[in-house]
C-alpha positions as CSV (number, residue, x, y, z in Angstrom):
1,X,22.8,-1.0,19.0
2,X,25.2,1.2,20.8
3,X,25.7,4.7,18.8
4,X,29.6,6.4,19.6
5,X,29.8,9.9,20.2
6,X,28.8,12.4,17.3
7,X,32.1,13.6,16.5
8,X,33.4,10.1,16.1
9,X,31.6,10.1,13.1
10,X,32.1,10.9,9.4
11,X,29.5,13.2,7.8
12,X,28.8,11.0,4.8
13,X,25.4,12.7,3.4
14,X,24.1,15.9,3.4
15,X,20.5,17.8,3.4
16,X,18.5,20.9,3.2
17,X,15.1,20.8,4.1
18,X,12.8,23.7,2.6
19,X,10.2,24.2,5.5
20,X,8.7,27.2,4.3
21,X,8.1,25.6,0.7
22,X,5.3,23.1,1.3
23,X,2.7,23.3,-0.9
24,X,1.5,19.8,-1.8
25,X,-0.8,17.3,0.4
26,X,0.3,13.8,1.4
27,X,-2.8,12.0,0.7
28,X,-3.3,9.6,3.4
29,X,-4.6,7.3,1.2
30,X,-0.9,6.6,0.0
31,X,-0.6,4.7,3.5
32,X,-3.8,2.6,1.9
33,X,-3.7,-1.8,2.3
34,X,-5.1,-4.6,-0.5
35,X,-7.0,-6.9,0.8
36,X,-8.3,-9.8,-1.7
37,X,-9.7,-13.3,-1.4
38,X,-6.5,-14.8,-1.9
39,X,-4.9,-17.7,0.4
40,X,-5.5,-16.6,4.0
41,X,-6.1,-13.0,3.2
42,X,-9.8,-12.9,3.9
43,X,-10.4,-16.1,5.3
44,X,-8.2,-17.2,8.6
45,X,-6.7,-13.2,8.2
46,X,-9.1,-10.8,8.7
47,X,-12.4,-13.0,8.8
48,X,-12.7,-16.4,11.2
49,X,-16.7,-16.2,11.4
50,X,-18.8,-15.4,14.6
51,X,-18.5,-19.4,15.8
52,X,-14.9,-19.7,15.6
53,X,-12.9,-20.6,18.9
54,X,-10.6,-17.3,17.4
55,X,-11.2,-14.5,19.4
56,X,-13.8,-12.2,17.4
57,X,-15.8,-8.9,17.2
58,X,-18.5,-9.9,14.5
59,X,-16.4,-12.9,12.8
60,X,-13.6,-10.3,12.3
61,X,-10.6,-11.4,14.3
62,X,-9.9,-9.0,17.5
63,X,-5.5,-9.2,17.2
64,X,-5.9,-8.0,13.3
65,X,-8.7,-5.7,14.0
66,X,-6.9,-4.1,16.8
67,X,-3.5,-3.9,14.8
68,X,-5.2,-2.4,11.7
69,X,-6.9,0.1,14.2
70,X,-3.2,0.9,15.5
71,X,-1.9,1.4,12.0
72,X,-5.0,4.1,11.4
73,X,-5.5,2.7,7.5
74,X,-6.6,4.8,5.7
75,X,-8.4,2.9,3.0
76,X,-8.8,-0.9,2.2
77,X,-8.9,-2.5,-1.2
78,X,-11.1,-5.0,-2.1
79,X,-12.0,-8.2,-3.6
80,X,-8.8,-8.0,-5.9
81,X,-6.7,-8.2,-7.5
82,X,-7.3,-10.9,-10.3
83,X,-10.3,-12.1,-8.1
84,X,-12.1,-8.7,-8.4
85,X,-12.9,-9.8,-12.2
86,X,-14.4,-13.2,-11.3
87,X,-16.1,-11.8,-8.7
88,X,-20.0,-11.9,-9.2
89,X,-21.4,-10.0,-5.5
90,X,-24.7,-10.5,-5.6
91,X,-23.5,-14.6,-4.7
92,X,-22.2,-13.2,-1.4
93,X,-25.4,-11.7,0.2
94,X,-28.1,-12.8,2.1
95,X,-27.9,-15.6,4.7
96,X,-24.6,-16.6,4.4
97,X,-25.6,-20.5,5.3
98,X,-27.5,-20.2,1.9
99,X,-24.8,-18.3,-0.2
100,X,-23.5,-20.1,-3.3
101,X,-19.7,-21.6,-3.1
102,X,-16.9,-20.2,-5.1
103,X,-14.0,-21.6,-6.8
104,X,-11.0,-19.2,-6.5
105,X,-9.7,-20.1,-10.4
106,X,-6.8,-17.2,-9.9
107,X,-5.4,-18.2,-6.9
108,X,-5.0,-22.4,-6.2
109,X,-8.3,-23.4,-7.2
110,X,-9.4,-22.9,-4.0
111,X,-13.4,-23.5,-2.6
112,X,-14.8,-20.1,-0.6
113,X,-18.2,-19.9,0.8
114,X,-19.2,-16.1,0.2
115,X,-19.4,-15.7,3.6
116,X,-17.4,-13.0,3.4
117,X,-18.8,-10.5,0.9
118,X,-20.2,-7.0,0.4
119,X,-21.5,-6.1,4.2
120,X,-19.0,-7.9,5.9
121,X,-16.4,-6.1,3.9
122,X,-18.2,-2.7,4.0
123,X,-18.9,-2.8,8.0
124,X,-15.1,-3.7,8.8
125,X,-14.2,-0.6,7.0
126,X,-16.7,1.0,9.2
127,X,-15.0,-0.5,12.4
128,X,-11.6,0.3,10.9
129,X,-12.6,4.0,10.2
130,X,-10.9,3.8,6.5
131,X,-12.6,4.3,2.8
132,X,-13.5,1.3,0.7
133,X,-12.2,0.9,-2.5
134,X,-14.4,-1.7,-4.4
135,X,-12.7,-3.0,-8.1
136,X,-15.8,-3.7,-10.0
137,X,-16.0,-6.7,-12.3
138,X,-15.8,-5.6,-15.9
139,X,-13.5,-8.9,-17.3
140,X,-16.3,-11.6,-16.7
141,X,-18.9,-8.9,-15.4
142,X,-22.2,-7.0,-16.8
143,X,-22.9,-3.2,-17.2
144,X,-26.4,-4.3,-15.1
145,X,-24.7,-6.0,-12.6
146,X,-21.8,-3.1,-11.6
147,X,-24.8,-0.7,-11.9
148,X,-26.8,-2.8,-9.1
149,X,-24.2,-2.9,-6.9
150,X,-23.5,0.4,-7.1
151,X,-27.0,1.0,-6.4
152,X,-27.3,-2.0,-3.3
153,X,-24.4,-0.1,-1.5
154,X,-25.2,3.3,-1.6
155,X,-28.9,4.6,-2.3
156,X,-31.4,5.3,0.4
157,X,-34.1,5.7,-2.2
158,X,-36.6,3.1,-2.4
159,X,-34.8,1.6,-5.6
160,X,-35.3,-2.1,-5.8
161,X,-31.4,-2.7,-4.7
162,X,-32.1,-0.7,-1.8
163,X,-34.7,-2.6,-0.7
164,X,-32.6,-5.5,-1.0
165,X,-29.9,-4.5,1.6
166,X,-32.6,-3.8,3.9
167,X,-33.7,-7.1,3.5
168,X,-30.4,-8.5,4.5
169,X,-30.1,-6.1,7.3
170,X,-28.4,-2.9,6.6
171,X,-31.3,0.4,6.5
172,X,-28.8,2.8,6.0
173,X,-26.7,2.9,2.8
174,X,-22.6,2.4,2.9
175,X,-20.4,5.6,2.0
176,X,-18.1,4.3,-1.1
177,X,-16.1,6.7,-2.4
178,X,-13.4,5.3,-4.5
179,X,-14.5,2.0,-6.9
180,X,-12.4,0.6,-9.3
181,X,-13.5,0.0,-13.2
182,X,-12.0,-3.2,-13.5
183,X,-8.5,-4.5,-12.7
184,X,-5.6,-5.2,-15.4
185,X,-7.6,-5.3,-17.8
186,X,-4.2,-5.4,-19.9
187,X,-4.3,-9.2,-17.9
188,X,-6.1,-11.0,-16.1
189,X,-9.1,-8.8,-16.3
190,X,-9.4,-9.6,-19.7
191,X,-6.4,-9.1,-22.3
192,X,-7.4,-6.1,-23.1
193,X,-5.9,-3.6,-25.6
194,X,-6.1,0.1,-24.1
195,X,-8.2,1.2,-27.1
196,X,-10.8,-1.2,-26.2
197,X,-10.9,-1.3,-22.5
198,X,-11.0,2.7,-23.2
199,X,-14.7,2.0,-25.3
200,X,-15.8,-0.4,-22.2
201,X,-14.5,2.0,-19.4
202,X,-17.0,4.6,-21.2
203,X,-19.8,2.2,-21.2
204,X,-19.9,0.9,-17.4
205,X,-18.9,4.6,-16.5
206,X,-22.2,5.9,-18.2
207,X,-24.6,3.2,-16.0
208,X,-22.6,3.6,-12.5
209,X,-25.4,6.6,-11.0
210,X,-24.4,8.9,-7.9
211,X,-27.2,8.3,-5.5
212,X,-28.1,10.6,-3.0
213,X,-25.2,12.4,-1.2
214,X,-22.5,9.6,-2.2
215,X,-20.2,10.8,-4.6
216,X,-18.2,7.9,-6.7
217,X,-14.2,9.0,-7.4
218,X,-14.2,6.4,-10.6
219,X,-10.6,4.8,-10.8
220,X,-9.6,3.2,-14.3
221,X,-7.4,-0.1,-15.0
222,X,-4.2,1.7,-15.7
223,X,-0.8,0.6,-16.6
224,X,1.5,-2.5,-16.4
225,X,4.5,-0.7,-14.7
226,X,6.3,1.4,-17.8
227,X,3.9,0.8,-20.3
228,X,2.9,4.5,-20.9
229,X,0.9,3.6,-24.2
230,X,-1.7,2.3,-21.9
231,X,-1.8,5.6,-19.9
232,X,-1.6,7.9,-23.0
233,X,-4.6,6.0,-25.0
234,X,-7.2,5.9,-21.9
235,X,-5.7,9.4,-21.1
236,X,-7.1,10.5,-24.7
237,X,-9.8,8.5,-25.0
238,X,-11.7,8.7,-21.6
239,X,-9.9,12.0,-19.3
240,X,-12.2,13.6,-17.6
241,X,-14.5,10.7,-17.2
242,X,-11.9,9.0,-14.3
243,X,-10.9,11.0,-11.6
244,X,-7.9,8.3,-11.3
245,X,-6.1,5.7,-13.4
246,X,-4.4,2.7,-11.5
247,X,-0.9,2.0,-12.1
248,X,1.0,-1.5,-10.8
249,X,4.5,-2.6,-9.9
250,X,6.4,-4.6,-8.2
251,X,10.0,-4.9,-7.2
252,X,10.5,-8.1,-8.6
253,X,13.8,-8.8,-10.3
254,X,12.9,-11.7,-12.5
255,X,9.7,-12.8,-12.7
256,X,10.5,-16.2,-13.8
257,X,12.9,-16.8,-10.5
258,X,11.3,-14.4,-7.7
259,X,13.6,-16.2,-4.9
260,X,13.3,-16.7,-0.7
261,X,12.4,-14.3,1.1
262,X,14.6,-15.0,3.8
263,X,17.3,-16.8,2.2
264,X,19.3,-14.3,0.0
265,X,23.2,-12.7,-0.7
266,X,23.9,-9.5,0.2
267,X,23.8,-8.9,-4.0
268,X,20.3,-9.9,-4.1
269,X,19.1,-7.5,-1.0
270,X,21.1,-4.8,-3.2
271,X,19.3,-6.2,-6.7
272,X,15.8,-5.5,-4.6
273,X,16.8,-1.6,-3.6
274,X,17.5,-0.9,-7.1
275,X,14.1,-2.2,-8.3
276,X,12.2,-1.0,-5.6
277,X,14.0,2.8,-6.7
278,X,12.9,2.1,-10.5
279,X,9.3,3.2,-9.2
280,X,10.2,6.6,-9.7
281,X,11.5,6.3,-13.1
282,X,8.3,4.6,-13.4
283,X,6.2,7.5,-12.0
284,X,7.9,9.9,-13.4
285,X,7.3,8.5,-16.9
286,X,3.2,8.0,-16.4
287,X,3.6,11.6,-15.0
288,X,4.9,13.2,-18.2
289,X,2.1,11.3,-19.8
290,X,-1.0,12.6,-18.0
291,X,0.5,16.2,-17.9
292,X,0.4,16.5,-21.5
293,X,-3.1,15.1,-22.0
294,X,-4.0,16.8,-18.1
295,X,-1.7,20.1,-17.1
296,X,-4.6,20.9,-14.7
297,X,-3.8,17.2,-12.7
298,X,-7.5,16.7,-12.7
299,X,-6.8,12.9,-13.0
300,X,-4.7,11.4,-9.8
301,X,-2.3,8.6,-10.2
302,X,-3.3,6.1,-8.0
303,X,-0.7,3.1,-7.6
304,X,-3.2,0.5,-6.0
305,X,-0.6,-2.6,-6.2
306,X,2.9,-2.4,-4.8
307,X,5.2,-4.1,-3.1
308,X,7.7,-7.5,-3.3
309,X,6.7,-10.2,-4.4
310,X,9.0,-14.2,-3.3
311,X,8.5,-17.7,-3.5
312,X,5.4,-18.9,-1.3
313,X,6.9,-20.7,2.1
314,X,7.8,-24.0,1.9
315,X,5.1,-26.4,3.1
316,X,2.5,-23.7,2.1
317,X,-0.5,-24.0,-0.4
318,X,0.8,-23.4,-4.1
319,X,-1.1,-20.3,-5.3
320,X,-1.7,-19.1,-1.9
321,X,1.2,-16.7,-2.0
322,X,2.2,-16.8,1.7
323,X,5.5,-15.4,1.9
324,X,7.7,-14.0,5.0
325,X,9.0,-10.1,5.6
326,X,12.1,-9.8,6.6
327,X,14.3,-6.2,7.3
328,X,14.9,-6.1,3.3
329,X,10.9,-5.6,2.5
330,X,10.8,-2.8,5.5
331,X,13.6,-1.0,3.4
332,X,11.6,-1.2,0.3
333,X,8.5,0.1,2.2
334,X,10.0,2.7,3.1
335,X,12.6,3.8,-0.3
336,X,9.0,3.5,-2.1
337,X,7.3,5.4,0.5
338,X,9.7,8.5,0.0
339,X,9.4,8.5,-3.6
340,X,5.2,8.9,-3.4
341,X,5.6,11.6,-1.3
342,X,7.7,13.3,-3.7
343,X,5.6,12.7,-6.4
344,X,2.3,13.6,-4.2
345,X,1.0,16.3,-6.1
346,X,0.0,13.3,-9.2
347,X,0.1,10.2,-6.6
348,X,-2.7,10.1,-4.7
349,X,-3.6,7.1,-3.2
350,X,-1.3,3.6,-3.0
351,X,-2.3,0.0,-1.8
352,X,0.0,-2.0,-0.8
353,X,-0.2,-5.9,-1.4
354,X,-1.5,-7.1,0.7
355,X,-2.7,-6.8,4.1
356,X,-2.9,-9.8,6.0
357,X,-0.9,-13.2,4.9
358,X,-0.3,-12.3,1.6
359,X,2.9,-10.9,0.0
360,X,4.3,-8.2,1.6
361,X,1.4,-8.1,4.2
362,X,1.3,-5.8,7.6
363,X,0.3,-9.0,9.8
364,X,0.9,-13.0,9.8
365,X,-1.5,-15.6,11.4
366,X,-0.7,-18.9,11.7
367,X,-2.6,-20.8,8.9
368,X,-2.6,-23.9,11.2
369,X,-5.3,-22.2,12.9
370,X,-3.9,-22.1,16.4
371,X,-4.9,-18.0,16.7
372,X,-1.0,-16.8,16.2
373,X,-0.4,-13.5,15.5
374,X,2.5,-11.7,14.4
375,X,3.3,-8.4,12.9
376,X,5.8,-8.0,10.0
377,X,8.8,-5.5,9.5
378,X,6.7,-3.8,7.2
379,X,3.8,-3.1,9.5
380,X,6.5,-1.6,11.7
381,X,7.8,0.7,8.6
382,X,3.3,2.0,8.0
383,X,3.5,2.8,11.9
384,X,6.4,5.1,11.8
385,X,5.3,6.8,8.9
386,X,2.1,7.5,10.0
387,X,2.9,11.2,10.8
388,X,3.5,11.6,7.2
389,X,-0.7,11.0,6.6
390,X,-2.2,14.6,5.5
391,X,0.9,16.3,6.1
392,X,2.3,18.9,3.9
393,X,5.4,17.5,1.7
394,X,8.4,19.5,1.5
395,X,11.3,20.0,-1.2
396,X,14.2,18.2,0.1
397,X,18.0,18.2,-1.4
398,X,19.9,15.4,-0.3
399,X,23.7,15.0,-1.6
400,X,24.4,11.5,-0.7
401,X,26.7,8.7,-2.6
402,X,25.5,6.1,-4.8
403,X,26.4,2.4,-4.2
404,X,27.1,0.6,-7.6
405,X,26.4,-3.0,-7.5
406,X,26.1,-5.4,-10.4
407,X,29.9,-5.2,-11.5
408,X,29.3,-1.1,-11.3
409,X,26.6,-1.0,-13.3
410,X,23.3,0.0,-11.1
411,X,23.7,2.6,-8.9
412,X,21.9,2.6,-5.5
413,X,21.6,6.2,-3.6
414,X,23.2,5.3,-0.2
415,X,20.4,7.3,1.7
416,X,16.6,8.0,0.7
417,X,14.7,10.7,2.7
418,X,11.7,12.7,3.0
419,X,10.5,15.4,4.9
420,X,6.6,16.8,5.7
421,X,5.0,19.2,8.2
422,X,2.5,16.9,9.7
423,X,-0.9,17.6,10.6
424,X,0.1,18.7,14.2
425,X,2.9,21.6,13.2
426,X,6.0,19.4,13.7
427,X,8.7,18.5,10.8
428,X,8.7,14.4,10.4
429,X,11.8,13.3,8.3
430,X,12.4,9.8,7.4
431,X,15.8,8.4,6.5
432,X,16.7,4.8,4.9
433,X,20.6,4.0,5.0
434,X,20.2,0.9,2.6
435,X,24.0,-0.4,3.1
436,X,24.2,-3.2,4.9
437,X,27.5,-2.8,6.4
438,X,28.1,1.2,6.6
439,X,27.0,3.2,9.2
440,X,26.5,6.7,7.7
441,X,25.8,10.3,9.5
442,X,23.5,12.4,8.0
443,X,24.0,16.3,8.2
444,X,20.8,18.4,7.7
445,X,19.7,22.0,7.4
446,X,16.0,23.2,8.1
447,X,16.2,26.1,5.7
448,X,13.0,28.6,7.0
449,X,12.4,26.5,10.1
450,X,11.0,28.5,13.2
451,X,12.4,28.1,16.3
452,X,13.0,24.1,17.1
453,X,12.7,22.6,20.9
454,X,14.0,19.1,20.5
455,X,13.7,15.9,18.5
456,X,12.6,12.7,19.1
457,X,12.3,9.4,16.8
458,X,11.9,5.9,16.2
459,X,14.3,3.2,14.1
460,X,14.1,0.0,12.5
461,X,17.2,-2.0,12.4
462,X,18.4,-5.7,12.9
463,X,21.3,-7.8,13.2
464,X,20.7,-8.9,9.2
465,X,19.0,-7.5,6.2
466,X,17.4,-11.3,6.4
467,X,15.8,-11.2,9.9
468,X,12.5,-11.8,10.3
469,X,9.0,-12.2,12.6
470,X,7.8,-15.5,13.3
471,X,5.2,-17.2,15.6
472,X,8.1,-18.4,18.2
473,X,9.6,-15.1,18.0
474,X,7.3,-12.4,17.0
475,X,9.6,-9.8,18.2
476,X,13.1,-10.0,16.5
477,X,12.7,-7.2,14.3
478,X,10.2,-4.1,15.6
479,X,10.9,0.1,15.7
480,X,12.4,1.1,19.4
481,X,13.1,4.6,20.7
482,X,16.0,6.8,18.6
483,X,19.1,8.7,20.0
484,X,21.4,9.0,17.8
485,X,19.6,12.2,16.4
486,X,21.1,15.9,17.6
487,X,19.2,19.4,17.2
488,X,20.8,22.4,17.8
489,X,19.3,26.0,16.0
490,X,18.6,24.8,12.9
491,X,21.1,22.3,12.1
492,X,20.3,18.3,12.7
493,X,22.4,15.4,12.9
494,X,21.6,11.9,12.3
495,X,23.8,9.1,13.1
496,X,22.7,6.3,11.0
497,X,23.6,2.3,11.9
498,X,23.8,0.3,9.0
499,X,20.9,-0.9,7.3
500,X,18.5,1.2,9.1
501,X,15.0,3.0,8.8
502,X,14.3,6.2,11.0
503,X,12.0,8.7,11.4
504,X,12.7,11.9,13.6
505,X,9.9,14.5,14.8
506,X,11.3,18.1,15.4
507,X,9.2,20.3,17.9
């Protein structure tokens, strides 16, 4: 997309960037994936077995493998999801030729062997270089069993459990850091009121043992998007004994009618940006919360299932939830994106749903088994941001308009920004002009910044909001090389197209 000269351009937002008032860590983690057994997630996404005709490195496919590698994820969550809480993992070890089947009851009914299961998923997070997160199964569960497998994985005593992995080939225990305490316990993990979930969270918590040098950061079921009673009981009643409490939400508009995800009116793009935004009213309101009970932030805020959420593809599984990504889910990647950075000092950790096939996944194979690969728009929006991993966040004021959409009633900021000093000693800022049909140019100040050399970026754009990846053309949408971006002293200047994503690093 041609850009016109600089001057031929109306400044229509503008921004001050504190550089010299960074004080708060992005966690990487908030760059984390989901990964559950759910459609072609696990099997046919990351996992085709060692005999398959797929390309593999140790059943795990080479094309997803490698593209995960490329997007440096920091940490994978896993089984679920709903699954996590019918999940029973001693049925997926051992020879997996004499591992029990599974019916999938969340998600289409479907039958899974178990060949996937705790060592394969803990030895691709090895190849990957991420952290597992494991969510433990407390809705159909046992104390006994979450305290065995805490005890298979990670001690390199001579505990019965440990002798058991050995058995099945692994000497050395895993590292598991993080490890969920159930999963929407509030839902599917067992309709659950908070006061009681509270009592059982203190129960498993007591029998889950640190072995050796591993070290467990113990997560709790937390909240159904705004519903702040959940966090404020388990807040009083457990605190210190979490070191984080979950928190879910989705941009879905109506839950009843989720619509295509290809096929939609510029109002319904628009309907999605203001949902996707309501995260941080969401945030903010779970914040207020833990302060109160927490002012030392002792407990993070870890929002381990995000993202949009459509009708399956036609001529797909029901239950499966196979959906396509298309320019609109990019721009709510990266509008949520910004807002966990500027919450960063509570949010911790985010997992996106999900990785592979699923939702608003990084990567799409073809489910037809032909060994197709094809990344998303959203995989796209992860790999631009990466600078942003372990960077230090800083204070940003942006004047831009607001869009009002639904007969004036639901305002949409124009722009959405952030701003780090990444890990290397540059300034990364990422900017999302959400109108579809405005270019805009962006004027911004680098209040405290040292002496600057140049900039140089990347953007995301496309002919529609609606344009998409597919197997025949896996290249309609991906990030290209920036120039509409000016430097000089202190002062930058974007020049935005219309719906568009960028991210600038200043030298």
């Amino acid at each position: 997309m041609a850009l016109g000269a600089i001057s031929a351009w109306a400044q229509d937002a503008t921004a001050t960037i504190h550089v010299g008032q960074g004080k708060d860590k992005i966690n990487k983690e908030i760059y984390g994936q989901f990964a559950e057994h759910l459609g072609t997630c696990i099997y046919g996404g990351l996992w085709v077995g060692e005999n398959s005709p797929i390309p593999n490195t140790q059943g795990y496919r080479n094309d997803v493998l490698q593209a995960l590698k490329d997007l440096k994820v920091p940490v994978l969550r896993w089984p679920g999801g709903c699954f996590a809480d019918d999940y029973h993992w001693m049925d997926g070890i051992g020879p997996r030729d004499q591992r029990p089947s599974l019916r999938n009851n969340n998600w289409g009914g479907t039958i899974e062997d178990n060949s996937f299961g705790t060592h394969e998923f803990l030895n691709l997070c090895e190849l990957l270089g991420c952290e597992p997160y494991i969510s433990g199964n407390v809705g159909s569960g046992t104390v006994k069993e979450m305290a065995q497998w805490i005890e298979y994985m990670t001690s390199d005593g001579d505990t019965p459990m440990a002798r058991l992995r050995r058995k099945n080939g692994r000497e050395k225990p895993w590292h598991v850091k993080y490890f969920g305490i159930g999963n929407e316990a509030w839902g599917c993990g067992g309709n659950m009121r908070p006061e009681y979930y509270s009592d059982l969270y203190r129960r498993y918590n007591t029998y889950l043992r640190n072995y050796d040098n591993n070290r467990l950061f113990r997560i709790a079921s937390g909240a159904n998007a705004g519903d702040t009673n959940w966090t404020k009981v388990l807040m009083h009643n457990i605190g210190s004994g979490m070191q984080g409490i979950s928190l879910h939400y989705y941009a879905v508009r109506d839950w009843n009618k989720h619509g295509s995800a290809t096929r939609f009116t510029d109002e319904e793009y628009y309907n999605t940006l203001f949902t996707a935004e309501k995260m941080e009213k969401i945030i903010k309101s779970h914040i207020a919360v833990m302060d109160a009970a927490d002012p030392k932030e002792r407990v993070a805020l870890m929002v381990d299932e995000w993202g949009t959420w459509w009708d399956e593809e036609p001529g797909t599984i029901k239950g499966h939830l196979y959906q396509q990504n298309c320019l609109r889910d990019a721009m709510v990647a990266a509008v949520t994106l910004n807002i966990f950075h500027k919450y960063t000092h509570r949010v911790k950790m985010a997992n996106i749903a999900q990785v592979v096939n699923v939702l608003q996944s990084m990567i799409l194979t073809d489910t037809k088994g032909t060994g197709h690969m094809v990344l998303t728009p959203t995989y796209y929006v992860f790999k631009m941001y990466q600078p942003f991993q372990d960077a230090t966040y800083l204070p940003t004021d942006l004047q831009t308009a607001t869009f009002n959409h639904e007969n004036g009633k639901e305002p949409i900021p124009e722009i959405s920004m952030s701003a780090a000093k990444a890990t290397d000693g540059s300034i990364v800022v990422a900017l999302a002009n959400v109108m579809v049909d405005k270019k805009q140019e962006v004027a911004i100040s680098l209040d405290g910044a040292q002496k600057l050399a140049g900039v140089s970026g990347e953007i995301l754009t496309a002919d529609k909001t609606s344009d998409f990846n597919d197997f025949n053309h896996p290249n309609t949408i991906a990030s290209t090389a920036f120039k509409g971006a000016k430097l000089k002293g202190n002062k930058l200047t974007v020049q935005m197209p219309a719906k568009s994503i960028v991210v600038l690093k200043l030298k």
